[in-house]
C-alpha positions in Angstrom: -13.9 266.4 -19.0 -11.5 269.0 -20.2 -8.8 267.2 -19.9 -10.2 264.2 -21.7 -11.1 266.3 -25.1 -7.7 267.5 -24.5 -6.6 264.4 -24.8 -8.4 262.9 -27.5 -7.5 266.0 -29.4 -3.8 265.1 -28.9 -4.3 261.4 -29.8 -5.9 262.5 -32.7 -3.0 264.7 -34.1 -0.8 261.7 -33.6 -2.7 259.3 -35.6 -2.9 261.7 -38.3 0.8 262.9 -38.3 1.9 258.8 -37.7 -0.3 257.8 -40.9 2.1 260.3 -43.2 1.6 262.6 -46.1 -1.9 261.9 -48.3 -1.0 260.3 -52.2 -2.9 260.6 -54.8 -3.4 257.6 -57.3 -4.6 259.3 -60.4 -2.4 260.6 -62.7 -4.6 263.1 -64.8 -5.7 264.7 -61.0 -2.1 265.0 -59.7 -0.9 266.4 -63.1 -3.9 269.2 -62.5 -3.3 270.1 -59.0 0.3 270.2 -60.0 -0.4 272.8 -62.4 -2.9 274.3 -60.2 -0.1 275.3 -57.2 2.9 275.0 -59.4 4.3 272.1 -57.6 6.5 269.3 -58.8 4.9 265.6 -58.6 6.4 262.7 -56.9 5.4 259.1 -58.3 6.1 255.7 -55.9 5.4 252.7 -57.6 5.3 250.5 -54.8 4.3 246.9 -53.5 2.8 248.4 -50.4 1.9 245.1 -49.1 5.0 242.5 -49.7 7.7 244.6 -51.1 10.1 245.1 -48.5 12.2 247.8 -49.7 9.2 249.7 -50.4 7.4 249.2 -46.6 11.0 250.7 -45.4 10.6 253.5 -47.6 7.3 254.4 -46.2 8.7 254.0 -42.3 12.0 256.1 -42.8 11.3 258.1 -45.5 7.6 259.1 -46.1 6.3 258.7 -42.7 8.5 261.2 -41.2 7.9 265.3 -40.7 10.6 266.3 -42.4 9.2 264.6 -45.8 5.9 265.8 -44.9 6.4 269.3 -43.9 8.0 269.1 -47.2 6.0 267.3 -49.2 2.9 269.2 -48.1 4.4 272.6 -49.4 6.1 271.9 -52.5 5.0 268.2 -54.4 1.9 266.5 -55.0 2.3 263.0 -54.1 1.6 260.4 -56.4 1.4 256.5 -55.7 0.8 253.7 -58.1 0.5 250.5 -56.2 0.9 246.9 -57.2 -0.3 245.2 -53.7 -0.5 241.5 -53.3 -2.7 240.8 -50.6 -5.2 243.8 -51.2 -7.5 244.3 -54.5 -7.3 246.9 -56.6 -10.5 248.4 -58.6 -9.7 246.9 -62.2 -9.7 250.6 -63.9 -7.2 251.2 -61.0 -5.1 247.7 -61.8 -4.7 249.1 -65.5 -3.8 252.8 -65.1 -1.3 252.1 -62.2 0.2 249.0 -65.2 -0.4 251.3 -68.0 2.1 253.7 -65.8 4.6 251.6 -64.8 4.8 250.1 -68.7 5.0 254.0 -70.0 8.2 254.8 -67.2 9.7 251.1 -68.0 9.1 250.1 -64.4 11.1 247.2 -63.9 11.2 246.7 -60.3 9.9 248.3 -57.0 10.3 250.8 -55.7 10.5 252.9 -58.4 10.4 256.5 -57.8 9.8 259.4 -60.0 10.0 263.4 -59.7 8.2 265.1 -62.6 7.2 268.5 -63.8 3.0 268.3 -64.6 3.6 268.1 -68.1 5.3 264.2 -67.1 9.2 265.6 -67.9 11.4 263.2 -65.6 13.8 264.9 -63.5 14.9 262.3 -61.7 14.6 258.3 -61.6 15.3 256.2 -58.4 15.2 253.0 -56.7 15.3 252.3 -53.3 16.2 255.6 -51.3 18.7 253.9 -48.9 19.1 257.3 -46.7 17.0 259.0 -44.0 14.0 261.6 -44.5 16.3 264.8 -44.3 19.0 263.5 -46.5 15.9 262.4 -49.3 14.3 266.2 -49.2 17.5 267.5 -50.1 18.5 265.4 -52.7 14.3 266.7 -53.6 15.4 270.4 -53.3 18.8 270.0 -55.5 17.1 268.0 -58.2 14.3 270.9 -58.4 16.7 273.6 -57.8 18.7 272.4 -61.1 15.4 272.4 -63.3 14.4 275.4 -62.8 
């Protein structure tokens, strides 16, 4: 029996790591818990359903420790979806729009790094590296803002 709860306890920190970092999709809450731990957001637009470029930015960027362990410490993670396949609340539908119209979002995935008070500091496409290589470029674009 022991070694069953064990096990399920193991199982259970794999799902959890394996499903990645926990996004917000409000901006007025991320901007306030933002201010709250003096954190830096990060905004994906993405197509989480069809976009391909975006479903590989999830599996070798977002889903891994590094950006995680990261992610967890220093950003609040924000994500504005535009799905296909899935349905969106309607007030959802329209903030996520009314977003991607005030950034001029033109294609996906988009990717923002902002102070809470919405002052870019950096603007991105498709992140063609790995994990490590995207928290650094995260560190150096903070590093120079401050």
């Amino acid at each position: 029996m022991k070694k069953l709860v064990i096990l399920m306890l193991s199982f259970s920190g794999l799902l959890a790591s394996a499903a990645g970092p926990k996004w917000m999709t409000s901006m007025a809450e991320a901007k306030e818990k933002a201010r709250q731990g003096n954190k830096h957001i990060l905004v994906n637009f993405s197509g989480s359903d069809w976009c391909g470029y975006c479903k590989r930015l999830q599996r070798d960027v977002f889903s891994k420790s590094e950006f995680r362990d990261y992610s967890d410490e220093n950003l609040v993670l924000l994500k504005l979806d535009f799905p296909k396949y899935k349905t969106l609340p309607d007030d959802q539908k329209k903030a996520n729009q009314d977003l991607k119209n005030k950034y001029s979002v033109n294609t996906l995935p988009a990717l923002f790094l902002i102070k809470a008070d919405e002052t870019i500091l950096m603007r991105s496409g498709f992140w063609p590296g790995d994990a490590p290589d995207f928290v650094a470029m995260l560190k150096a674009k903070i590093a120079a803002a401050e």
